[in-house]
N, C-alpha and C positions, 0 to 999 in steps of 0.2 A: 716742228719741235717734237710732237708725239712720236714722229716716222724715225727722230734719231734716237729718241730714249728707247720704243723697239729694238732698235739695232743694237744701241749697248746692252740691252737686258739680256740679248738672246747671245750675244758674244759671251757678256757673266757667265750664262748658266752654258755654253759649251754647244749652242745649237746653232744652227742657220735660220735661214728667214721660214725653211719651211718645214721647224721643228724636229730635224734631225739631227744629232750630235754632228759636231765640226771633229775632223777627225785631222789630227794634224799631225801630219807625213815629216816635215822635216824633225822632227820631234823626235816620232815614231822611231823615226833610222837612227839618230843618236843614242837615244835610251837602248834600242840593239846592239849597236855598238860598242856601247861602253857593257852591257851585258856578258855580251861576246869576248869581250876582252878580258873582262873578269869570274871567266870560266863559270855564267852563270846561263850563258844559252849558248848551243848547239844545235839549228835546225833552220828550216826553214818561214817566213810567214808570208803571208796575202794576203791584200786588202782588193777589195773591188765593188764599186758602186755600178747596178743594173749590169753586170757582166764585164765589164770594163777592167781591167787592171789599174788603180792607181798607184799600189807599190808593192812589188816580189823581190823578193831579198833571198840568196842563200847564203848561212854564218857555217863556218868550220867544214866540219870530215863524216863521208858516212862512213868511216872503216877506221877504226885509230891504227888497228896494227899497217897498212897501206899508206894512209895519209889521202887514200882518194875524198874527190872536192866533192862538196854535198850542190846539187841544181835545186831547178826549180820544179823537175822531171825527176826525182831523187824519188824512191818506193820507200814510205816510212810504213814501218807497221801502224796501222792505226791504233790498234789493240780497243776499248771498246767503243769508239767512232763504228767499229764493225759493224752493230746491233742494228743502227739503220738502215744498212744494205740486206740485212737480215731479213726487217720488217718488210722490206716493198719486194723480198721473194713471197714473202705470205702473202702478200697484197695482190701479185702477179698470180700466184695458184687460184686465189679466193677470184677473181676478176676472170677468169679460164673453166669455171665453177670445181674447180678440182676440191678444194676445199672451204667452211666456213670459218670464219675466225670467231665462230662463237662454240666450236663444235668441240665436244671432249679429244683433252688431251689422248687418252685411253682407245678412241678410235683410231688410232694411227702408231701408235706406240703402247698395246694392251699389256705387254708386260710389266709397265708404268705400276707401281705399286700405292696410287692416289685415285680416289673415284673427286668427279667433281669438279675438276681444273680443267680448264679451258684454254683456247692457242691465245686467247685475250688476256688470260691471265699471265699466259708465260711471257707477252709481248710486254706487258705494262706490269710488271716485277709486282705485281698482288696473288703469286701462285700459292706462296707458302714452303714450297719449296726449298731444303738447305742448299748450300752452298758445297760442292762436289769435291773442292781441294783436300778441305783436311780428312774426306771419307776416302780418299783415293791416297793420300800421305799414308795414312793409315794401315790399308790393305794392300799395300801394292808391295811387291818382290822388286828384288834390287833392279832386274833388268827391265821391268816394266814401263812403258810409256804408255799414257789414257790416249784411247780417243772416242770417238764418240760411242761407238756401239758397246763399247767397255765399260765407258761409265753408266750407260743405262742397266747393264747387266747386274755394276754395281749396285744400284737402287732396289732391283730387283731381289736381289739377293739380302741383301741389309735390311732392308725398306727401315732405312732413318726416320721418324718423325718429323711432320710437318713444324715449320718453327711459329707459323700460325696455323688459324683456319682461315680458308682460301677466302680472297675478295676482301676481307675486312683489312687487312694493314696493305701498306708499301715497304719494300725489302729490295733492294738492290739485290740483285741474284745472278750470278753467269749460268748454271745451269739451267735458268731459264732459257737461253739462246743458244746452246749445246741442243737441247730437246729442240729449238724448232730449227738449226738446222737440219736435225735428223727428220722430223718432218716433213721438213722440202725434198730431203731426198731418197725418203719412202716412197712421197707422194708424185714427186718426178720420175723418180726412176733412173735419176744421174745422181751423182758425189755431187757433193755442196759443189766445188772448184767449177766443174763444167758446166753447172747449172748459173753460178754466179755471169762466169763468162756470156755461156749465150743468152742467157735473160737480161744482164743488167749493163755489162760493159762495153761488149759489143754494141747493141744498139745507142748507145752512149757515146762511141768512140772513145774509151777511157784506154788508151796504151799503157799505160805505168798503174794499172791497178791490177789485183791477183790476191787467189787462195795461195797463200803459202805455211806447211806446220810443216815440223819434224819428219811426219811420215813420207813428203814427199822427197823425190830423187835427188834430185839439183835445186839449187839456189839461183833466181833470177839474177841477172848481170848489176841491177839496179838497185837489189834492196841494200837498205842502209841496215847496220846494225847499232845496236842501242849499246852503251856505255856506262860506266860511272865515277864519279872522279871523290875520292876520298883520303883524305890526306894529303893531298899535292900529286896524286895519282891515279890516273887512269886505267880500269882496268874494263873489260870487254864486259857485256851483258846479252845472250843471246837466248835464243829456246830453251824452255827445259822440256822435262818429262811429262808438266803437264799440257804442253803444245801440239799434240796429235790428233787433239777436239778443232771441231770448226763450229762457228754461231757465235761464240763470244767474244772473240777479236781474231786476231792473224789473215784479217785480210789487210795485200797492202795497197798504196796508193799515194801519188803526190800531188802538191799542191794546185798545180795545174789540174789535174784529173777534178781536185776534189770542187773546182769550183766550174767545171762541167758539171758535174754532178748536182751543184745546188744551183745550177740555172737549169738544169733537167724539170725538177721541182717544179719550178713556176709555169715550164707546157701545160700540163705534166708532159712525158715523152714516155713513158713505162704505163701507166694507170690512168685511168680517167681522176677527174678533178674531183668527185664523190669519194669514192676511193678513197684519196690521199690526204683528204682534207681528216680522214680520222685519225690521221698518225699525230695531228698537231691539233687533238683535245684532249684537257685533261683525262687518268682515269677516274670512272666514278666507283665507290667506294660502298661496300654493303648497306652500310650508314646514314649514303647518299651523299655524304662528302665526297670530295674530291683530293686528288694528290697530282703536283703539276708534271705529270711525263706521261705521254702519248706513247705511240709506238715507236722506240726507238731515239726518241727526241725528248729532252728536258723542255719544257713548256716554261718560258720565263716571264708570257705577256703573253697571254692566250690572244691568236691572232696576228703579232706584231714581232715577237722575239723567240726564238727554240734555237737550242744550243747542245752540244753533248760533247766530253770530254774522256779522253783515254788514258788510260797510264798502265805500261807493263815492260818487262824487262828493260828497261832505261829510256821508253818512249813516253812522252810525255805530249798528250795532243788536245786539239779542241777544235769544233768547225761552232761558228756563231752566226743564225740569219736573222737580219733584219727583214723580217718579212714586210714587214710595212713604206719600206724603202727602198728594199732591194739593194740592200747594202750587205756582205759578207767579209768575215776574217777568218781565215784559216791559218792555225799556227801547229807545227809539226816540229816539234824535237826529241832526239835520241842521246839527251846529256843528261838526264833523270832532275835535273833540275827548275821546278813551278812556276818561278818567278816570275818567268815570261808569258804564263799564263794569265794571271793577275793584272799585270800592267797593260797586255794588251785590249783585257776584257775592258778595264778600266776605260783606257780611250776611247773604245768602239761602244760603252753606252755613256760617255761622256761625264762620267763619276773620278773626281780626286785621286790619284797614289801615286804616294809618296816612295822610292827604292830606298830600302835600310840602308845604311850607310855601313863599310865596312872596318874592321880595325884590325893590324895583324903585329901581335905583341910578341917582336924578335929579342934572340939573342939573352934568350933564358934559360935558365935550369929548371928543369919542367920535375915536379915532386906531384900526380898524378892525384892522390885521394884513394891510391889504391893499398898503400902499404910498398910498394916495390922502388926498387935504386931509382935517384935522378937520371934525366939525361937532357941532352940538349935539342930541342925543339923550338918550335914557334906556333901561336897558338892566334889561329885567327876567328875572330867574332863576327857573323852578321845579325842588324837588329839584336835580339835579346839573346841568341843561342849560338854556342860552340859552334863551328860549320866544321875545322880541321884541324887537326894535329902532326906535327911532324916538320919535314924540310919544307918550309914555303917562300914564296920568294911573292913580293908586294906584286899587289894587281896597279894597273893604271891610277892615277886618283884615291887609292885609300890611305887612308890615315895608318903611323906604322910608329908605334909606339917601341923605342927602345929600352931593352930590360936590363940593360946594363952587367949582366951576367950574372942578375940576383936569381932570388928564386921564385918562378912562381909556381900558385900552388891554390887548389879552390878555396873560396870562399869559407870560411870559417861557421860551422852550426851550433848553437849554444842550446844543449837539448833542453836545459832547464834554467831560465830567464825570469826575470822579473821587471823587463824593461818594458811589456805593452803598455802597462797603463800611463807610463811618462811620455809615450810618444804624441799625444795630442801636443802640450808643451814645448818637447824637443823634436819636433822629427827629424833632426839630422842626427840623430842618435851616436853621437859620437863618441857614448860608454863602448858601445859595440863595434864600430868603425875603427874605432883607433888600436882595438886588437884583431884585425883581420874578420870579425864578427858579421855574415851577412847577411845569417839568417838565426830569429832565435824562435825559441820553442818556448807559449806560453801557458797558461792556464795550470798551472803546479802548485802543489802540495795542499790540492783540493779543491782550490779557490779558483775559478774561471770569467774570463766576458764570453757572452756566445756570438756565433759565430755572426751573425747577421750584423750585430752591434759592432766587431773588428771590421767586417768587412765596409758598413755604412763608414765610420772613422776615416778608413783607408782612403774611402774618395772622396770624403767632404776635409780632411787634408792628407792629403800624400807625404808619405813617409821615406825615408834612404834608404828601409832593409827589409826583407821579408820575414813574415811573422806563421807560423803554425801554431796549434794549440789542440790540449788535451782540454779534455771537459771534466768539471772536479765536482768529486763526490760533495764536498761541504756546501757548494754553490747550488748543486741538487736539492743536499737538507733544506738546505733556508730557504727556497719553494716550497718546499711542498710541506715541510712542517713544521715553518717558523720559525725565527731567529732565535724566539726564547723558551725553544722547544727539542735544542737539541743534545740536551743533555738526557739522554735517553736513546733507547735502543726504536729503530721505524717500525711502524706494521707492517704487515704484507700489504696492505692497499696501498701507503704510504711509499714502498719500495715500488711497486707497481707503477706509480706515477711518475715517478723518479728514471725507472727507464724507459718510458714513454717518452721521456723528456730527453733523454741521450740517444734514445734511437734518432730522434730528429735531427740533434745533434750530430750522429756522428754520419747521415746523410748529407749532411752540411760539408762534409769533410774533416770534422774534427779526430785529429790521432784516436785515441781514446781515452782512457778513462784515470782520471790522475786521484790519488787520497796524499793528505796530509794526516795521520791516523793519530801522530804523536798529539794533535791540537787541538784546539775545545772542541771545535765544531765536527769533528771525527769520532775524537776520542772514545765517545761510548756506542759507535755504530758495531753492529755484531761482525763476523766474518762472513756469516750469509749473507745480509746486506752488500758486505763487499764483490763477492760471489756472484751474484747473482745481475750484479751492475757489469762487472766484469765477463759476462754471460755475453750479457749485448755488445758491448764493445767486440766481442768475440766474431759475433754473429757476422759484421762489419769489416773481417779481417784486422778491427783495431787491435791495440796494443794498453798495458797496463803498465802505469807508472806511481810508485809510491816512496812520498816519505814516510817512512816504519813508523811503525806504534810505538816503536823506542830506537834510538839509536845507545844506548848505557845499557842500563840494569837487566832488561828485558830484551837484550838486543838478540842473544840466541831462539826467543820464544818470538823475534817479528820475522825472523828471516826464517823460519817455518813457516808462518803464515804467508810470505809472499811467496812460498815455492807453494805453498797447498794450493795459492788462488790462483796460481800458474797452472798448476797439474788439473784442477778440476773445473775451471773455468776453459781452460785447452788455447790459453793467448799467450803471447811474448810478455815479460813483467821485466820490468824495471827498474831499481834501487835507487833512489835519488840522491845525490850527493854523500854516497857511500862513506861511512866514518866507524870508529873506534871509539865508542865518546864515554868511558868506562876508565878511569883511572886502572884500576884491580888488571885489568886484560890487555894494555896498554903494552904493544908489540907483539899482538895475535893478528894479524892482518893473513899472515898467507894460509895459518887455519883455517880464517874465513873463506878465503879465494878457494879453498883443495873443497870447504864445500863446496861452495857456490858451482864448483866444476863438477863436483859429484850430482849434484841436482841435474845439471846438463846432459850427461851423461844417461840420466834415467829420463829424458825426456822432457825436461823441462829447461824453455829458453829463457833464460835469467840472465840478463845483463846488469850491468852500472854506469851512472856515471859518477865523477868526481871532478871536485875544484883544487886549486894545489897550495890549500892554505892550512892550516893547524888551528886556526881559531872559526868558528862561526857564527851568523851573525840572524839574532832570532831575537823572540821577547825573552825576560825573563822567567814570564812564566814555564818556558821548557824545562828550567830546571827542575823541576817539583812533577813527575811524571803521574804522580797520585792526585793532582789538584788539589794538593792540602796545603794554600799558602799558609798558612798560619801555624803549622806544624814544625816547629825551630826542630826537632829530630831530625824532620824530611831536610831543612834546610841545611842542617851541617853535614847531614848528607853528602850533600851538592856540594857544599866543600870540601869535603875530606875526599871525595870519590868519582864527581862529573864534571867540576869545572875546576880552571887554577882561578881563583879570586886577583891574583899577583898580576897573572896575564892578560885579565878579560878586562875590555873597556866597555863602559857605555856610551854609547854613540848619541845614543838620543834620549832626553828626559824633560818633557813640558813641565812637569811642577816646577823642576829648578834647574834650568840650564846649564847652570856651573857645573854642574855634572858631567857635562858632557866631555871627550874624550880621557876621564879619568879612570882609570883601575877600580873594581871593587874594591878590595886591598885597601886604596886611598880613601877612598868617603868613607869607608869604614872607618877609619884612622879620624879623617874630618868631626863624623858623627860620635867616638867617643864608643863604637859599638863594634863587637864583632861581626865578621862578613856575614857569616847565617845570619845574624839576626840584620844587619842591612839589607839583606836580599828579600828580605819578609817587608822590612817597611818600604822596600820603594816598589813593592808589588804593591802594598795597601795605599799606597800616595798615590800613584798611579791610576788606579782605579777610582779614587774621588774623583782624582783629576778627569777621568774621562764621562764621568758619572753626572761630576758640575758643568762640563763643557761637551756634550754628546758630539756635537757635528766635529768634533777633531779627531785626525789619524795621525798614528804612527805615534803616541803619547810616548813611547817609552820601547828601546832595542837595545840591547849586549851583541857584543863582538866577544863571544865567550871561547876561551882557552880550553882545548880539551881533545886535542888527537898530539898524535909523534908524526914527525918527520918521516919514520920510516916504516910505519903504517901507511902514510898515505901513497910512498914511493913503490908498495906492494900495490896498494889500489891500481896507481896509474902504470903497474905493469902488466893488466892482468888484460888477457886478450880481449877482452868484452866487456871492456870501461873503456868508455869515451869519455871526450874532454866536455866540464860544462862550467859554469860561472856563479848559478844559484844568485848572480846580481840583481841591486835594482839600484836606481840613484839616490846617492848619499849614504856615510857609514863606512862598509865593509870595501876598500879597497879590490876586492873581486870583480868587482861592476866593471872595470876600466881596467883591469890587469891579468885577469887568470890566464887566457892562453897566450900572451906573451909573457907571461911567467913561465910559465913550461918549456917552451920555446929558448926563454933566457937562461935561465936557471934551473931547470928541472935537465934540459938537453944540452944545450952549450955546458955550462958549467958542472952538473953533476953527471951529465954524458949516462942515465938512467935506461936511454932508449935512444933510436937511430931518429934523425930530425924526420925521415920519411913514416915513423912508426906512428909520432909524435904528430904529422901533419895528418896521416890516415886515421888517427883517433878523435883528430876535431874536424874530419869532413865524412869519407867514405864510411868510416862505420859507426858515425854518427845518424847518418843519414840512413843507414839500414835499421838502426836498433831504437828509431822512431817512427818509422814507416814514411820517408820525404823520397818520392822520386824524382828523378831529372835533375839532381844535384849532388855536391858531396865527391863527383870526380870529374876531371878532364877530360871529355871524353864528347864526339861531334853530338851531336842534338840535344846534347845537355844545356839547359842554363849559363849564361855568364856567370856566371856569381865566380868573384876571383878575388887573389891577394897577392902583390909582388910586396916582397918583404926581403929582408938582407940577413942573414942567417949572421953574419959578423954581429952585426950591433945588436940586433932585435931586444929587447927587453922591457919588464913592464918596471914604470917608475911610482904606480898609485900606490900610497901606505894610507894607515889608519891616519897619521897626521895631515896628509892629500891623496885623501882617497880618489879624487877626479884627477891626479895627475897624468898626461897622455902619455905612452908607450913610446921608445922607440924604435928603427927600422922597420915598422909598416910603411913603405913607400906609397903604392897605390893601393886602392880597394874598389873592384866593379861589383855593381850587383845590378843582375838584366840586361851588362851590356854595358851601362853606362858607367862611369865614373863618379864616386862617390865621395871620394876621399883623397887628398895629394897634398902633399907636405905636412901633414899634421891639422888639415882643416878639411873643412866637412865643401861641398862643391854647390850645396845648394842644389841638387838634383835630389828627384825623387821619385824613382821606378820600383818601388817595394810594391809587393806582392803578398797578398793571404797565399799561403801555399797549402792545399788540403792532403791530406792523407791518399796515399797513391794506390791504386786501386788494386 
């Protein structure tokens, strides 16, 4: 009984009786197959236990322009599998006493512009050393091609800066194996090539292995060239300019060759056993720590597993020994695609993976995120991200969603949202689903959760859409100086902690830095304060996002202030839900905009966004900009000048419910009082009320009247307002309609702007003028986040009367990939994402 629960536990866990992974071949060849066929591998693999072949496969072409067959005798470039053929020339010199591998770099290469570095260090990437590419991009004349002696002259000449001090970190480096090929062949007295030859392959019998770069004559008859297929096309990937170096890849060799090679190993046949046995120990570290790569070899199980992996011009490689078994895989492709790297590593240590499954969404009008004409395309998904765009035609077995000849078009970004804190409640968030909505932007008009708290949220429950967030000043205040403390201007200590606290913040990923300036808990913070917060977010590449100090009376003294915190802070600033809320100026919108361009124009990036409604939707206390409820002046004010009383509802009133969706105008009427002084007592009602009952929110909101139509149609034409919602659930019909409002009514019917102009203002330069990358266009290694929508019907149906009414012609909605939304219901999935601030 024991002997068989043995046998089932080691089958579970993927082993044999004698503890090494079961490696299963008929599998192995399928999962290729269908790879192969879904143009996701091109190349060769091997598997082999103690030397033996158990499976050699070759998939596709090494030449596309030819169509010649790829073998098993196929010369792939290795590209940096190299490194180790590199090591056991050091190894062959130092074993000949020609050289020590402890011995300064500078004895053999004294133009070297570094004291101190060692052939040990350049072997196990602790030199310090930078990386040769972008200093040779740099200096190099059009006809130039590096190769080695070039670029050490480079160095010499330059002499770059160490990116450490030597021995204390690990740094992947190719000029570290550039220099020691140039070593070998200082120290030899042959070119890398012939040195390679008669030290390593010959006595090897390796026929299909060789130096080959640019600078040589002819092209072997064997080698394969690398590829890459993008869009539904193939196109060639060969040497460049920086291929005339030898040490850090461009030797080649096949499958066959390479596993001579690692039965070589285990004689040794090159080196004694002392010798070799240092390529496969970790290095040690100034520190005394350690970092797992030997010479040449990834150290994955010191003793047991070393591995190393290539990838250049469309080669994609990896050799994996089981040393402890004597089990090897070598897999070699020239189609630039990983996948097959993954899955096979998977098998060969007996570890889970799963292949993304694919989707290809035909037979749509593809509206890009970019701003430019539709066209017709098709857009295929793997797992979470774009893979291609263009003519595709379905792979074997994927899923192939037909689009019916609507449109599709990315995902929708709602820069300024109010929907995080309902998603614990809702997460299939269907305010924002049901208008193409797939990612919103939170933490606005001051107020924020941080980031660790969204993030905890996100995985203790999963949400439909992805969420970003600015970090708000007012949320700052009440840290650090008290909730009933902020009626007053911060001290400098007081300010100081506050961006101690955003620095963190915005290391976290948060955008940056959002005010609500108009609102209590702003209101009497200075400009320096603001400044200076905005400093940090600076620092971070973040961005600044505010609701003014006024949107009425003082509206030309806030839009100074956000261009001054733009110009002296040195960040992106941004207008939140841009308005006219000024009776008296009421059709000055494109004044505003010829500033707002004049600020650009002098250097400062000042954007907006806007919602496409004429009423909004706040507390009452906005009206009264001086905080003087009590002051019936200020309040008739407010009527004669900021708000229409006729127009504005109240949405929401705990004292007295009945209130709720009625006009000022009316209770006014009700109460036997004019609207000023109504707006003064249901500020003071209000306040008891919240005063006798503390732990309640939301006691009291207006959906207040007070922009034009054709102000906000200036707003939403102006190149640098994107589309946003300013929603949260319940009230204000925006929550669940702004961008198919625009879409319906702003584009379809008032024909304001082109529907491409209109889709590139709620993705592509939404996502610019927040700082989100990988989103926001159609485009390959972006994000799924999508919307197939029907440009016929689309329209939002949510009013003040049903404000949660759902939208229509949003047919589907992906976000990550997955499907989230289809026919007007939410899918019950949930791949949302924190998205942080792109770097």
């Amino acid at each position: 009984m024991k002997q068989l629960l043995t046998i089932c536990l080691a089958l579970l866990l993927g082993l044999n009786l004698f503890g090494q992974p079961v490696f299963d071949i008929p599998r192995l060849d399928s999962q290729l197959n269908l790879l192969h066929q879904q143009h996701r591998f091109n190349g060769v693999v091997l598997y082999a236990e103690k030397g033996k072949v158990k499976y050699s496969k070759a998939f596709g072409v090494a030449d596309i322009r030819n169509g010649q067959a790829l073998t098993t005798k196929s010369s792939f470039n290795l590209a940096s599998v190299t490194k180790q053929f590199v090591c056991m020339g050091i190894l062959i010199l130092a074993e000949k006493g020609k050289l020590q591998v402890d011995d300064d770099v500078r004895k053999y290469i004294p133009e070297l512009p570094y004291n101190g570095i060692t052939i040990r260090n350049l072997m196990t990437h602790t030199s310090g050393i930078p990386e040769y590419f972008d200093l040779f991009m740099r200096y190099r004349s059009t006809l130039d091609t590096l190769d080695n002696e070039g670029m050490i002259r480079l160095f010499a000449e330059r002499k770059p800066a160490l990116d450490f001090e030597t021995g204390t970190k690990w740094n992947y480096c190719n000029t570290n194996y550039v220099l020691l090929s140039s070593i070998i062949e200082r120290v030899s007295g042959q070119n890398f090539a012939a040195f390679f030859q008669q030290q390593i392959a010959r006595p090897l019998g390796l026929k299909d292995t060789y130096v080959y770069n640019v600078k040589l004559p002819s092209s072997p008859a064997n080698r394969v060239f690398g590829f890459r297929e993008q869009d539904g096309r193939t196109s060639l990937e060969d040497l460049t300019v920086l291929d005339g170096v030898t040490g850090d890849g461009n030797i080649y060799s096949s499958a066959e060759d390479l596993l001579k090679w690692d039965q070589a190993l285990y004689a040794p046949k090159l080196v004694k056993a002392s010798t070799l046995a240092e390529a496969f120990k970790p290095v040690k570290l100034k520190n005394d720590s350690t970092f797992p790569y030997g010479f040449g070899w990834r150290i994955e199980q010191e003793g047991e597993m070393v591995s190393h992996t290539g990838g250049w011009v469309g080669f994609v490689n990896e050799i994996s020994r089981d040393i402890k078994n004597n089990r090897t895989l070598i897999v070699l492709s020239n189609g630039s695609n990983g996948t097959v790297l993954r899955a096979t590593k998977a098998m060969f240590t007996g570890k889970p993976f799963s292949f993304p499954s694919s989707q290809l969404i035909s037979n749509v009008e593809l509206v890009d995120g970019t701003g430019t004409g539709k066209r017709k395309a098709a857009v295929r998904i793997l797992g979470e991200r774009i893979t291609a765009v263009g003519e595709l035609q379905p792979f074997p077995g994927e899923e192939v969603i037909d689009g019916g000849g609507r449109i599709l078009a990315p995902g929708f970004i709602d820069t300024h949202s109010h929907l995080e804190g309902s998603l614990k409640k809702q997460p299939d968030a269907i305010a924002a689903l049901n208008q193409g909505i797939t990612t919103i932007v939170a933490g606005q008009d001051g107020g924020s959760s941080f980031i660790d708290s969204i993030k905890l949220d996100m995985v203790m429950r999963p949400v439909a859409i992805n969420v970003a967030t600015y970090t708000g000043q007012t949320t700052l205040r009440e840290m650090v100086m008290g909730e009933s403390q902020l009626n007053r201007k911060a001290t400098d200590e007081e300010i100081g902690k506050m961006q101690a606290i955003l620095k963190e913040e915005m290391k976290k990923g948060s955008l940056g830095l959002s005010t609500g300036l108009e609102y209590a808990g702003a209101y009497f913070s200075s400009k320096d304060e603001v400044i200076r917060l905005a400093q940090v977010a600076a620092e971070f590449k973040g961005r600044y996002m505010s609701h003014l100090r006024s949107e009425d009376i003082a509206l030309n003294e806030a839009i100074d202030e956000i261009i001054e915190i733009g110009r002296e802070a040195r960040l992106p600033v941004q207008i939140s839900h841009i308005k006219i809320a000024l009776k008296d100026v009421w059709g000055t919108a494109s004044n505003l905009v010829a500033r707002l361009q004049a600020a650009r124009a002098r250097g400062v990036d000042i954007t907006a966004d806007c919602y496409p409604y004429d009423f909004w939707h706040s507390t009452l206390k906005v009206l009264f900009p001086k905080t003087d409820y009590t002051n019936l002046a200020s309040a008739e004010y407010a009527v004669n000048h900021t708000f229409d009383p006729s127009g504005s509802v109240l949405a929401r009133f705990a004292p007295n419910p009945s209130y709720k969706g009625k006009t000022i105008s009316e209770i006014a009427a009700m109460r036997k009082e004019t609207p000023a002084q109504t707006i003064m007592g249901l500020i003071a009602e209000a306040d008891a009320f919240r005063k006798k009952y503390p732990d309640t929110s939301g006691v009291e909101t207006i959906m207040g009247k007070s922009m034009t139509e054709g102000d906000i149609i200036s707003f939403l034409n102006w190149a640098h307002t994107n589309i946003c919602s300013d929603g949260a659930i319940g009230g204000h019909p925006r929550a669940f309609g702004s961008f198919t409002r625009v879409l319906g009514y702003y584009v379809r019917e008032k024909k304001i702007m082109s529907l491409e102009q209109a889709i590139h203002k709620m993705t592509g330069l939404a996502a610019e003028q927040v700082g989100i990358a990988e989103r926001g266009v159609i485009v390959p290694g972006f994000y799924a986040d999508l919307v197939l929508l029907d440009p016929a019907t689309v329209r939002d149906n949510a009013s003040i009367q049903q404000p949660s009414a759902l939208s229509d012609g949003i047919e589907l909605v992906w976000v990550n990939g997955k499907i989230v939304y289809k026919g007007k219901q939410p899918t019950r999935v949930y791949p949302g994402r924190f998205v942080s601030r792109k770097p």
